[in-house]
VEXDREN-2710 file (C-alpha; in Angstrom, 1 decimal):
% VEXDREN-2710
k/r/px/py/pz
1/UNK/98.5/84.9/75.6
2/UNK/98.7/88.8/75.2
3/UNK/99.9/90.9/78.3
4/UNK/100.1/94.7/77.9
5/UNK/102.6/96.0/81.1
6/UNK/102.0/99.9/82.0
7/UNK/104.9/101.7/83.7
8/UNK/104.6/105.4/84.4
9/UNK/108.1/106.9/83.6
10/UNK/109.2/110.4/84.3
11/UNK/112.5/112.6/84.5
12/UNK/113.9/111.7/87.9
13/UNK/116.7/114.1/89.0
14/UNK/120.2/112.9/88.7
15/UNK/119.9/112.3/92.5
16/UNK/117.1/110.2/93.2
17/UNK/117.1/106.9/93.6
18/UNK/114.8/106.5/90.8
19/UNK/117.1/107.7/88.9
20/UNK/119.3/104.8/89.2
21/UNK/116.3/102.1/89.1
22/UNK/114.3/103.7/86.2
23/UNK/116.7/102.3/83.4
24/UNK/117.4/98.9/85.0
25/UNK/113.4/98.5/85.9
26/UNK/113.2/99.3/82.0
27/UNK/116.0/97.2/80.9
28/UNK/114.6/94.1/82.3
29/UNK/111.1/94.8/81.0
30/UNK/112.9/94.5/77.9
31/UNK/115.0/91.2/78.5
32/UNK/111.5/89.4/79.9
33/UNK/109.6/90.5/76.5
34/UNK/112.2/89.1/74.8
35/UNK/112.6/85.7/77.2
36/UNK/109.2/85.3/76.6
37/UNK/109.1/84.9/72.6
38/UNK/106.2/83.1/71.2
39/UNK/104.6/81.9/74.8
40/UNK/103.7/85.4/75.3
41/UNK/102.5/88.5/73.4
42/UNK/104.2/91.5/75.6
43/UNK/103.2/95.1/74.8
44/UNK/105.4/97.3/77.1
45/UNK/103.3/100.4/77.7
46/UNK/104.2/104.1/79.2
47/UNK/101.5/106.5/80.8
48/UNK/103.7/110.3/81.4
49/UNK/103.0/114.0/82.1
50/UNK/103.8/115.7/78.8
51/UNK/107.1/117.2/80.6
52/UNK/108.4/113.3/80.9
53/UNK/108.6/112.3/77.2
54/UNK/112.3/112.2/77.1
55/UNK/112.1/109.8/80.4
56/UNK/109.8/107.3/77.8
57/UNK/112.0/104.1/77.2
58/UNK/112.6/102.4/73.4
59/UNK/110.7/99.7/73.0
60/UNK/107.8/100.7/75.0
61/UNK/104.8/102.5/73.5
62/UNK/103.3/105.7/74.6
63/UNK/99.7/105.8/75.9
64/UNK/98.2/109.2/75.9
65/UNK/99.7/112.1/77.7
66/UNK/98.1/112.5/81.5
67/UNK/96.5/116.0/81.9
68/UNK/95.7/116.5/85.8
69/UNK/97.5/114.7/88.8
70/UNK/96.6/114.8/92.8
71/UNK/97.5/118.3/92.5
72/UNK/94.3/119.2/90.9
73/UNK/91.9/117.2/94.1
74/UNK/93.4/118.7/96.7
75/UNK/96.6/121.0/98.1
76/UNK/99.5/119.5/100.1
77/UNK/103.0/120.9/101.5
78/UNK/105.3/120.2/99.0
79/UNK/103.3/119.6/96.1
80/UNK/104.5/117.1/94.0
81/UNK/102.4/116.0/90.5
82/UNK/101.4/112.5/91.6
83/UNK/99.5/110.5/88.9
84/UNK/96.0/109.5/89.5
85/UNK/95.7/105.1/89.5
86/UNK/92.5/105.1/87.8
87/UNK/94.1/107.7/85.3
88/UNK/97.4/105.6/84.6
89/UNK/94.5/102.5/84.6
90/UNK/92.3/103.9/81.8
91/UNK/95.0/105.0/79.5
92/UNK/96.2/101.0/79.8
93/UNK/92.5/99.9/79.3
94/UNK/92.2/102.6/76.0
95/UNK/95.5/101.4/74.9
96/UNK/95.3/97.9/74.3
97/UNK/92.7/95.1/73.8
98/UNK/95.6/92.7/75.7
99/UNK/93.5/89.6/77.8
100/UNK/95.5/90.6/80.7
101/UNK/97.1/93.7/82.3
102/UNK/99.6/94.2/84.5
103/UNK/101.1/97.4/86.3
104/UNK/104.3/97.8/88.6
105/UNK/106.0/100.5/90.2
106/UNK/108.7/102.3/88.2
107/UNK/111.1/101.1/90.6
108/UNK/110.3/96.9/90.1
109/UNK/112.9/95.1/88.0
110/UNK/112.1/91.6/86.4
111/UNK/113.2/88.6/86.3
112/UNK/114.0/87.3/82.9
113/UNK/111.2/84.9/83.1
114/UNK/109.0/87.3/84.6
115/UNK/106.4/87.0/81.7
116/UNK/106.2/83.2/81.2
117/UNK/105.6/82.9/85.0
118/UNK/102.8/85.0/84.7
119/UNK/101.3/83.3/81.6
120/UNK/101.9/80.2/83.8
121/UNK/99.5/81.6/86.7
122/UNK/96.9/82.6/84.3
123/UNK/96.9/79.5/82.7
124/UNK/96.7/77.7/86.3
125/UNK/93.0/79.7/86.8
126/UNK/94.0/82.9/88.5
127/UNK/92.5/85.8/86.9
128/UNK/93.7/88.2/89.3
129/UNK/97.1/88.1/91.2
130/UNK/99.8/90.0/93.4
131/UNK/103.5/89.5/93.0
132/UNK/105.5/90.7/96.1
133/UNK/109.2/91.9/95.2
134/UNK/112.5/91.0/96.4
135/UNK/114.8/92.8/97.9
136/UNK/118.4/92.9/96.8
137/UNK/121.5/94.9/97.4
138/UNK/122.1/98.5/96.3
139/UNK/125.7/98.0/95.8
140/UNK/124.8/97.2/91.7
141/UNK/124.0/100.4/89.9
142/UNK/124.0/99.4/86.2
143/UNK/122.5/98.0/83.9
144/UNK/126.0/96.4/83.3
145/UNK/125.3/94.4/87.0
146/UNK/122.0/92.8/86.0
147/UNK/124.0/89.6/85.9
148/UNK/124.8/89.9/89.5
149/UNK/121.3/91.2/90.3
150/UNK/119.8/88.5/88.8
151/UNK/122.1/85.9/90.9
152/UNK/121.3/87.5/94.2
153/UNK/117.9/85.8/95.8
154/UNK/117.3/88.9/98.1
155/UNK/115.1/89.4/100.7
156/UNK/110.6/88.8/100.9
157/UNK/109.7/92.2/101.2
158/UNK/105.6/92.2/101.8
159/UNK/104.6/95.5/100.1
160/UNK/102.6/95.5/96.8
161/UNK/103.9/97.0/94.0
162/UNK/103.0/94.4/90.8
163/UNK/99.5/93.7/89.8
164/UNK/98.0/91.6/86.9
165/UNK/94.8/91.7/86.5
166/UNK/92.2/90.8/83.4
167/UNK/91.0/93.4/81.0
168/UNK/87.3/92.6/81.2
169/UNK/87.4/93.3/85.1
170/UNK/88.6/96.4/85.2
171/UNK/85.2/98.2/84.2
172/UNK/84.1/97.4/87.5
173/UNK/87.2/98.8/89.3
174/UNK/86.3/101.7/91.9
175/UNK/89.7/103.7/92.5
176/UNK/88.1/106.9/93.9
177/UNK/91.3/109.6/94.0
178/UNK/93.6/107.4/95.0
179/UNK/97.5/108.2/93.4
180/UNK/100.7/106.4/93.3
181/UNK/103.9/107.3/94.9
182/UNK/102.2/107.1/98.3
183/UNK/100.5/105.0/101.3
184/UNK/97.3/103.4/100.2
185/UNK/97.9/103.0/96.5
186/UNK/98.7/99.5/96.6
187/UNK/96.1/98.3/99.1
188/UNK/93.7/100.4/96.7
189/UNK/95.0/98.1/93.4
190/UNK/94.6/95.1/95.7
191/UNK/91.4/95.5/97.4
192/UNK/89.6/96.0/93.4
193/UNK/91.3/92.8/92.7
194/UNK/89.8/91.3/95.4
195/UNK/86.3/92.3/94.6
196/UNK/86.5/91.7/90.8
197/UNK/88.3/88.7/90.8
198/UNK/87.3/84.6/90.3
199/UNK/90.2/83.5/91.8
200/UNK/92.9/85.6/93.1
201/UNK/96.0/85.5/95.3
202/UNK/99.0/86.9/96.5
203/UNK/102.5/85.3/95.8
204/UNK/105.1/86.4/98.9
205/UNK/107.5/84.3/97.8
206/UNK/108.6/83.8/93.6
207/UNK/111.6/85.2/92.8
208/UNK/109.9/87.1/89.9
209/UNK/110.6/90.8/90.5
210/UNK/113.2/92.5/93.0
211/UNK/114.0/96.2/94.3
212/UNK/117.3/97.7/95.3
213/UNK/117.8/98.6/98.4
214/UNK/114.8/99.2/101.1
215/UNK/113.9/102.7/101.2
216/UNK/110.7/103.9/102.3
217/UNK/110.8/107.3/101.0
218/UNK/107.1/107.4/101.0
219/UNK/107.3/107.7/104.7
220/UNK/109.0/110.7/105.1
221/UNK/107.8/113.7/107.6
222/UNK/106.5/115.7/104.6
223/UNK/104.4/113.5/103.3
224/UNK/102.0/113.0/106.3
225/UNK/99.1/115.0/104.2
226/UNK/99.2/113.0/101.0
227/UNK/99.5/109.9/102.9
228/UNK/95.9/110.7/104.8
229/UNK/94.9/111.7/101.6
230/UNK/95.0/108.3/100.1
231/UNK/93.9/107.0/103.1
232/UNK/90.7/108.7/103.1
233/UNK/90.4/107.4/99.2
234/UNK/90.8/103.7/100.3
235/UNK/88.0/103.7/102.9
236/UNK/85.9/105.0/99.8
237/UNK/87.1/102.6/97.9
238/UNK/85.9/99.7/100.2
239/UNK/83.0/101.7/101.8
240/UNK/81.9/101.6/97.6
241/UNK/82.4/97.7/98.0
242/UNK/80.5/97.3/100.9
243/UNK/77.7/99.4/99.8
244/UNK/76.9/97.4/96.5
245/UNK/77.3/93.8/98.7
246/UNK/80.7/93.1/96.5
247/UNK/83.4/93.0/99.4
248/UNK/84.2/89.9/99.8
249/UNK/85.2/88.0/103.3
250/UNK/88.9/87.7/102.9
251/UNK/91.5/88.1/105.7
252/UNK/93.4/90.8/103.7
253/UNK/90.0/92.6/103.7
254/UNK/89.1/91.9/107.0
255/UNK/92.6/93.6/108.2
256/UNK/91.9/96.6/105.3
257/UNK/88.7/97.5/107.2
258/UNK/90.2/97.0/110.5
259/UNK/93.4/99.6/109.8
260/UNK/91.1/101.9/108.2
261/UNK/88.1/102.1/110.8
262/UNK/85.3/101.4/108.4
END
C-alpha cells in the first residue's frame, strides 16, 4: 500500500500556538512513516507559499510552491494568506501517483501506528474515511514529551481535520473557493468524500491522531468575514452535488444542507 500525506507548513511566529504544534505534528509524521516499515509505502508531502520554505520539515518532500491564496477571491479585515483546498489538493494529486491520499491540519499529531491503521481501513473496503482527533493536554510542549503525549488517551473532539481519500476520486472533487484555516473547510473535504466515495465513514473514536489543547482560534471576532466566506463556498459545493444528482442521502448531508439553508 502507497499513501502520500500532504501538510501545508509555514513560518508561524514564535507566539502562536502553531508554533509549538508544527514540529511535534511533524515529528510524529515522521515516527508513523517509520512504524509503518514495509506494510506501508509513506511519502510525507509539503504544499507552502514561497516565503515558508524554511518552515518545510526533513524528511518531507516539497510539492510545488502555491502562487495565489483567498487573498486573491475576495478582501477581508485582517487579511491573512489562507491557502486555497483544491490548491493544496492538486499539488498532492501532481505530486504523487500514491493509491491513497490523505491530508490533515498542520496542528494534528499521530499516533505511532497512525499509518498501519489506515492501511488496515483501506484494506477492510473503505475508500474514503474521516479520522476525528483527540484532545490532550497542553502542558507537553516538546518533542521531548511525545512519550507522555502518546500515554494520554485525551478527549473525542468531533471536528474534522484528517482525511484519506483515493487518488482516482479526486478528479471528481468540487471544492469551489473554499480555504483552510477557517469554518467550512472541513465539512467541504467531507461532503466531496461523501459524494465520490464507495464506502465511506467517519471514525469518532480511534486513538489515531490527537491536538493540544482546545482552541478555537478560528472563531475569533475578526474572522466573521472569512468564515461567511467559506460558508458561501460550501453551499456551492453541495448546490454542485445536487445539481448533477450525486449528493447522496446521508445524515451528515442532510444536517450540511439543513445548517446551510440550501
Amino acid at each position: 500500500m502507497k499513501l502520500a500525506h500532504l501538510v501545508n507548513p509555514f513560518l508561524a511566529s514564535p507566539e502562536s500556538d502553531l508554533a509549538i504544534a508544527q514540529p511535534i505534528t511533524f515529528e510524529t509524521m515522521r515516527r508513523a512513516q517509520a512504524f509503518a516499515g514495509s506494510i506501508a509505502q509513506v511519502e510525507l508531502l509539503s504544499a507552502q507559499f514561497p516565503e515558508d520554505h524554511a518552515a518545510i520539515p526533513p524528511g518531507f518532500s516539497a510539492t510545488a510552491d502555491l502562487d495565489r491564496s483567498i487573498l486573491n477571491f475576495a478582501r477581508f479585515k485582517t487579511p491573512r494568506r489562507l491557502p486555497l483546498i483544491r490548491d493544496l489538493f492538486d499539488r498532492l494529486y501532481a505530486a504523487s501517483d500514491a493509491e491513497y491520499f490523505v491530508y490533515t491540519n498542520v496542528d494534528i499529531a499521530l499516533m505511532p501506528h497512525f499509518y498501519l491503521a489506515v492501511t488496515a481501513l483501506i484494506g477492510s473496503g473503505y475508500d474514503a474515511f474521516v479520522i476525528n482527533r483527540r484532545t490532550i493536554s497542553k502542558a507537553f510542549t516538546h518533542v521531548d514529551d511525545l512519550p507522555h503525549m502518546y500515554a494520554q488517551i485525551g478527549e473525542p473532539h468531533p471536528g474534522h481535520d484528517c482525511f484519506v481519500w483515493r487518488r482516482a476520486a479526486y478528479p471528481r472533487y468540487v471544492l469551489a473557493d473554499t480555504f483552510i484555516g477557517s469554518v467550512g473547510a472541513g465539512k467541504a473535504i467531507l461532503v466531496n468524500q461523501l459524494c465520490t466515495a464507495t464506502r465511506w465513514q467517519e471514525f469518532a473514536d480511534l486513538h489515531l491522531t490527537f491536538h493540544l489543547g482546545a482552541d478555537r482560534a478560528w472563531l475569533a471576532d475578526d474572522q466573521d468575514d472569512y468564515r461567511a466566506f467559506n460558508i458561501g463556498e460550501l453551499r456551492k459545493i453541495v448546490e454542485t452535488y445536487r445539481a448533477s444528482g450525486r449528493l447522496p442521502t446521508h445524515p451528515l448531508v442532510e444536517r450540511f444542507t439543513k445548517n446551510l439553508g440550501v
